[in-house]
C-alpha positions in Angstrom: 13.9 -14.9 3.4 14.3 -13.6 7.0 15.8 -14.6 10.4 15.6 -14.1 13.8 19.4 -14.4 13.3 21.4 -10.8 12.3 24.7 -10.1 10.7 26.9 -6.9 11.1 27.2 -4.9 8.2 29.9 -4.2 6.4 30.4 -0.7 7.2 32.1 1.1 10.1 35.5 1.5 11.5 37.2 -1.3 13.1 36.2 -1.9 17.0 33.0 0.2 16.4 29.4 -1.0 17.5 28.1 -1.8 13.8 24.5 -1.7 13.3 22.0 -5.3 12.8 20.5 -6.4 10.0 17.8 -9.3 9.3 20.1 -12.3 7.7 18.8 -12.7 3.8 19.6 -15.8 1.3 21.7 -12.4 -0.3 24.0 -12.0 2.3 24.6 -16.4 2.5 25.3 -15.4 -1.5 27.5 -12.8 -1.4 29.4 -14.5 2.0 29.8 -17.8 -0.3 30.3 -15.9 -3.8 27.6 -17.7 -5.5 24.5 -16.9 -7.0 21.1 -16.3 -4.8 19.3 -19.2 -6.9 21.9 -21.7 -5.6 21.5 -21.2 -2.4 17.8 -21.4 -2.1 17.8 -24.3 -4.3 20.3 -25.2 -1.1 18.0 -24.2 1.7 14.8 -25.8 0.0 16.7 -29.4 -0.5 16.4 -28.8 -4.3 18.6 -30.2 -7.6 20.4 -27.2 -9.3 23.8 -27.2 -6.6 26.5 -30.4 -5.7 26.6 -31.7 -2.5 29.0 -30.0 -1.4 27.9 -26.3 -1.7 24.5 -27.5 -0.6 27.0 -28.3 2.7 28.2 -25.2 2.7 25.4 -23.0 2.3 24.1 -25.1 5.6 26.6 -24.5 7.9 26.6 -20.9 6.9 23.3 -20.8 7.6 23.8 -22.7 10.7 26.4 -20.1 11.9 24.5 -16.8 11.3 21.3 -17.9 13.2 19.5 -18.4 9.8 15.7 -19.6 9.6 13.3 -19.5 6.7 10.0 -17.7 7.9 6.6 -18.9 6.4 6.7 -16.7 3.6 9.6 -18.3 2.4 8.5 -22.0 2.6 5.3 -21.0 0.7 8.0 -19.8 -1.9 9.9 -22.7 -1.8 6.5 -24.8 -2.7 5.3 -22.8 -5.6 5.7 -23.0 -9.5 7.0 -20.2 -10.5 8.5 -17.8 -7.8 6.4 -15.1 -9.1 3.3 -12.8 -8.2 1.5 -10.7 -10.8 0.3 -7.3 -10.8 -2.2 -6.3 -13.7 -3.0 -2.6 -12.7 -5.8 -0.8 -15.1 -5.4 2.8 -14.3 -4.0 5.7 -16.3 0.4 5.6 -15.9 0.2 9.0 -15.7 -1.1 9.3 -12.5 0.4 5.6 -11.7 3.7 7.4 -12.1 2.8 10.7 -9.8 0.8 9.1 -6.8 2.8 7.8 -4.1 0.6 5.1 -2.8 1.4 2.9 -5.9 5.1 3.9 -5.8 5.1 2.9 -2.2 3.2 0.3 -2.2 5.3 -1.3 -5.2 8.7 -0.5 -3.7 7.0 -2.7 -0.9 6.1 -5.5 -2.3 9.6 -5.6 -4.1 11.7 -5.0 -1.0 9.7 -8.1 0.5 9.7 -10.4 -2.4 13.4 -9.7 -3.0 13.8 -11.0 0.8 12.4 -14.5 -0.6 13.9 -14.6 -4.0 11.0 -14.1 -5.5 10.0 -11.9 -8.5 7.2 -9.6 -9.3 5.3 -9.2 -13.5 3.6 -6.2 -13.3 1.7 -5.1 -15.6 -0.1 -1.8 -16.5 -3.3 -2.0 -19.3 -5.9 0.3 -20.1 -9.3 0.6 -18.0 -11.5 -1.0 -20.4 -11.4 -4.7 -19.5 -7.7 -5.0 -20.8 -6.6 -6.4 -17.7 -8.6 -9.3 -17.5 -7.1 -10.7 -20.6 -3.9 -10.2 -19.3 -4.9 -12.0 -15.8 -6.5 -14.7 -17.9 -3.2 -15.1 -20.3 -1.1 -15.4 -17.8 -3.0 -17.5 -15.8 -3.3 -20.0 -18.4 0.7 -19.6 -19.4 1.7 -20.2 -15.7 3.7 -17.3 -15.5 2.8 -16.4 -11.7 1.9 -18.4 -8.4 -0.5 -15.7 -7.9 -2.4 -11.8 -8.3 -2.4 -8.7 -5.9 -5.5 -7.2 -6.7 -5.9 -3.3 -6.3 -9.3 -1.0 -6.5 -11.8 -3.5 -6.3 -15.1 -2.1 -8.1 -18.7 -3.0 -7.0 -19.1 -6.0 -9.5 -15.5 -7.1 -9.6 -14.4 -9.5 -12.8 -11.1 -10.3 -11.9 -12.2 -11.9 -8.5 -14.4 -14.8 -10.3 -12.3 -15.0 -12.9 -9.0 -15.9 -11.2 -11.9 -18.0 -9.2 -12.5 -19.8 -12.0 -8.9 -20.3 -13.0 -8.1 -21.5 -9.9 -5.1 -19.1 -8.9 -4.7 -17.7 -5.8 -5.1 -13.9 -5.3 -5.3 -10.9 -2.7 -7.3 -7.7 -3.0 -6.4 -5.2 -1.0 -9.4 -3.6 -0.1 -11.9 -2.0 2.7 -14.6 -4.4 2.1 -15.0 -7.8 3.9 -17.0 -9.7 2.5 -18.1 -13.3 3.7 -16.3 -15.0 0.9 -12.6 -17.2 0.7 -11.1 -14.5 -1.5 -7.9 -13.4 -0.2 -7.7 -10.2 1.4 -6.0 -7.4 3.1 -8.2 -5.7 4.5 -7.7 -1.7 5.1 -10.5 -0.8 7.2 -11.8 3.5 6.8 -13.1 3.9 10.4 -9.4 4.3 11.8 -8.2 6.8 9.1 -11.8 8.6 9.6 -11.5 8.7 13.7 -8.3 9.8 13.3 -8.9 12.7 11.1 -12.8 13.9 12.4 -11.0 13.7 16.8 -8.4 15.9 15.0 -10.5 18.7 13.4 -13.3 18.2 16.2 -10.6 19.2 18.5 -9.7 22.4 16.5 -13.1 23.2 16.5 -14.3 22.6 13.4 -17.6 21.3 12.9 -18.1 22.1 8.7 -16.0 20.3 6.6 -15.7 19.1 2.7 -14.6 15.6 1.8 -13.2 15.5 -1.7 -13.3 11.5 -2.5 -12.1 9.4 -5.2 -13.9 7.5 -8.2 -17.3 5.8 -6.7 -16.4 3.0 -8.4 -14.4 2.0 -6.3 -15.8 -0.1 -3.2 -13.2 1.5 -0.4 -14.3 4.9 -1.6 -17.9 4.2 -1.0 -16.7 3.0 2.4 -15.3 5.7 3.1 -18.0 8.1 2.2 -20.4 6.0 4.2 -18.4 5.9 7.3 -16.8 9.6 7.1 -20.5 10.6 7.3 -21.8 8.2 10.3 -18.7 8.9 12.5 -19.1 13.0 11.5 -22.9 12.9 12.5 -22.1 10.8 15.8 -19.2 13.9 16.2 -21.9 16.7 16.1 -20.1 17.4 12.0 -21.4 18.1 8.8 -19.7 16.5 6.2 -20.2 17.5 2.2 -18.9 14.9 0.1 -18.1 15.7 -3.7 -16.4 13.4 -6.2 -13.0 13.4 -7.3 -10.6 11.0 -9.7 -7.7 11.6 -7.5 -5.9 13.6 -10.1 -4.1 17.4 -9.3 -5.7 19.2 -12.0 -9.7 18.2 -10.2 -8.4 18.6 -7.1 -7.8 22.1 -8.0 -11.1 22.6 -9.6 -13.0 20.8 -6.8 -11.5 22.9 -3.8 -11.9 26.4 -6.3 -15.6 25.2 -6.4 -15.9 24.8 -2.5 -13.7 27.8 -1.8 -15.9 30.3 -3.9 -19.7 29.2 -3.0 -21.7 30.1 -0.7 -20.7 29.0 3.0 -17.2 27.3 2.4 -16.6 24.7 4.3 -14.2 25.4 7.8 -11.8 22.1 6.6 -11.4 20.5 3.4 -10.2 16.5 3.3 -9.1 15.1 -0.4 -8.6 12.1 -0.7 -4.9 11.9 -1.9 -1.8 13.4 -1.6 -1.9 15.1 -5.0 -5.5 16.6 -4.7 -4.1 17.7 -1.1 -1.7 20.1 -2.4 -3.5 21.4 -5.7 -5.9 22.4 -2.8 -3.2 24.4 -1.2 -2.3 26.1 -4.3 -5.6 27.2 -5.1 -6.2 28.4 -1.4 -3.2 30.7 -2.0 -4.3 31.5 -5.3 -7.4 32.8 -3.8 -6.2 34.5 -1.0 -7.3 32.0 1.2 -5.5 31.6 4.2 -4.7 28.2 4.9 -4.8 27.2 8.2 -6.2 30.5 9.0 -9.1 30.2 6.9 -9.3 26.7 5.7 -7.3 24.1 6.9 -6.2 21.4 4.2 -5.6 17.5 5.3 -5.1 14.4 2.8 -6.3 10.9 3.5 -3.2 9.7 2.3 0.7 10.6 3.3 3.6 11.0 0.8 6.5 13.5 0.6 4.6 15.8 -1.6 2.8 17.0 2.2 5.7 16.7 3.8 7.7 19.2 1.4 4.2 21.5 0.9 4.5 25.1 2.3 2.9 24.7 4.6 2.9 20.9 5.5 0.2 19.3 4.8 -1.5 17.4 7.6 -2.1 13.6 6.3 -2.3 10.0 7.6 0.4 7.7 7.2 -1.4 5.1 5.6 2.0 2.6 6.2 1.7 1.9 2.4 4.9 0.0 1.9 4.2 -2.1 5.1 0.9 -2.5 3.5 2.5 -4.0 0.2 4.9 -6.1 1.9 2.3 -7.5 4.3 0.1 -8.1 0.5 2.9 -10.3 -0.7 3.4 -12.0 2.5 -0.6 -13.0 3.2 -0.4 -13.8 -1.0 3.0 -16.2 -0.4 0.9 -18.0 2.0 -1.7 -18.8 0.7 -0.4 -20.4 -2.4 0.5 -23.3 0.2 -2.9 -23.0 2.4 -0.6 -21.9 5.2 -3.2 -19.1 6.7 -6.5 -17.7 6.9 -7.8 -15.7 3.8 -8.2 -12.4 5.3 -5.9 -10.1 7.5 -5.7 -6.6 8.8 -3.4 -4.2 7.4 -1.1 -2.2 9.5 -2.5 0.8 11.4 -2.3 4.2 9.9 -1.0 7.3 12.0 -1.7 11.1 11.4 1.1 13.4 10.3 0.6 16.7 11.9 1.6 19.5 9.9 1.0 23.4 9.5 -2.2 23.1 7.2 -4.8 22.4 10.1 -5.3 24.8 12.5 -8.4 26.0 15.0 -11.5 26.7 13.0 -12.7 30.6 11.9 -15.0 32.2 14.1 
């Protein structure tokens, strides 16, 4: 839960300016030495506490400017406290690209805010995960799904339709449908990117994408390509899977044809730098050149020699906004879709003018 109320913290020397934080149910807990559960079953008016700690947990409230945001009454009207996460990718990269990570650490900061829990779950990529949405649909086990990668003819949305749970997909499409959805729209990341290059002059460039399969990768494709043409830009496209080792292969390809591009944008932060390294491996200078730029941030391009120029794609805002819109509409307290946070380019050493 969160407040327009704050608390110092506990830090700092006596008589010092302390710094502000947002007042959670943890800090009413650890103020009243008693257990997070008690005192949301406290704030919420539920059985599980006596009278008199429900007193207490009030005025305590009362004193520290405390107020439950909307995200938190949703919570306090669902079954289970929980949202599920059935991801069907490969851990291996799971564990190695930051905009899971991120996006998880997100979602968990947020729903630890609201005493609420998270049952994540990661299955293979051959339909695995639908039994695992249907199972624990039918068990009960979560108020609702955060959907990620949403494919062309997507199971899991008329599935969960037919169940009758509540979900989100986090997605670049917008379709005219009552789905829930957080919708990450390409043409900002693109702009961003094409007014950057365009302004170093260059006006050849690769685009190494993701899987097809996925809708926002098709997006992005179809976009990167109208906005390029509108910029005077030609734009290759060639398909990736978001892993190091094609990255690598991909960018050695485009390196070592005929007429390589001027600019190279991959489409994550791993494919990013295996680009670098094969640059160097080549004897490519980089941004002399080729410059190098990912779609997607992460400390990987911030610690690259050089750094990597990237957008901050505000991926743990982006989670915690997922679990927010999700928390919601389990009570029917918004409208389906939203916009995700803006992105904003990283500037690093890795783009630079275009050869002549």
């Amino acid at each position: 839960m969160t407040t327009s109320g704050s608390v110092p913290d506990d830090d700092g020397p006596a008589g010092s300016t302390r710094r502000t934080h947002r007042v959670t149910i943890s800090d009413l807990a650890r103020r009243l030495h008693i257990s997070k559960a008690s005192v949301s079953y406290a704030l919420n008016g539920r059985a599980g506490v006596s009278e008199e700690t429900r007193q207490r947990v009030l005025d305590l409230a009362e004193e520290l400017g405390f107020h439950p945001n909307s995200a938190a009454v949703a919570l306090s009207a669902s079954r289970t406290r929980t949202i599920g996460i059935v991801i069907a990718r490969d851990p291996t990269l799971i564990s190695t690209e930051a905009f899971y990570m991120r996006t998880l650490v997100g979602i968990e900061q947020y729903l630890n805010e609201v005493d609420s829990s998270l049952l994540l779950r990661l299955t293979g990529e051959h339909g695995e995960d639908l039994d695992v949405l249907r199972r624990w649909s039918r068990q009960g086990r979560v108020d609702g799904f955060i959907l990620f990668d949403e494919l062309e003819d997507d199971q899991r949305i008329p599935l969960l339709k037919e169940l009758g749970i509540p979900c989100v997909v986090v997605s670049s499409n917008e379709p005219d449908d009552t789905v829930g959805r957080l919708i990450s729209s390409p043409t900002e990341t693109v702009e961003l990117l094409l007014d950057h290059l365009l302004e170093l002059g260059h006006t050849d460039i690769a685009h190494v994408s993701g899987p097809f399969t996925f809708i926002h990768e098709r997006l992005r494709v179809q976009t990167l390509r109208e906005y390029a043409r509108r910029r005077g830009i030609a734009v290759r496209h060639v398909e990736g899977s978001y892993r190091y080792d094609d990255g690598a292969e991909l960018t050695r390809r485009l390196l070592t044809g005929p007429n390589p591009p001027t600019a190279i944008v991959l489409g994550n932060d791993l494919m990013a730098v295996a680009a670098l390294r094969v640059a160097t491996e080549l004897g490519t200078a980089v941004p002399g050149e080729v410059s190098v730029l990912a779609w997607d941030d992460s400390p990987l391009c911030e610690l690259a020699r050089p750094g990597i120029t990237a957008v901050d794609q505000k991926t743990m805002e982006r989670g915690r906004a997922a679990a927010d819109l999700l928390l919601r509409i389990v009570t029917g307290n918004t409208a389906p879709h939203e916009e995700a946070p803006p992105g904003e380019l990283r500037t690093r050493e890795s783009s630079g003018p275009a050869r002549s």
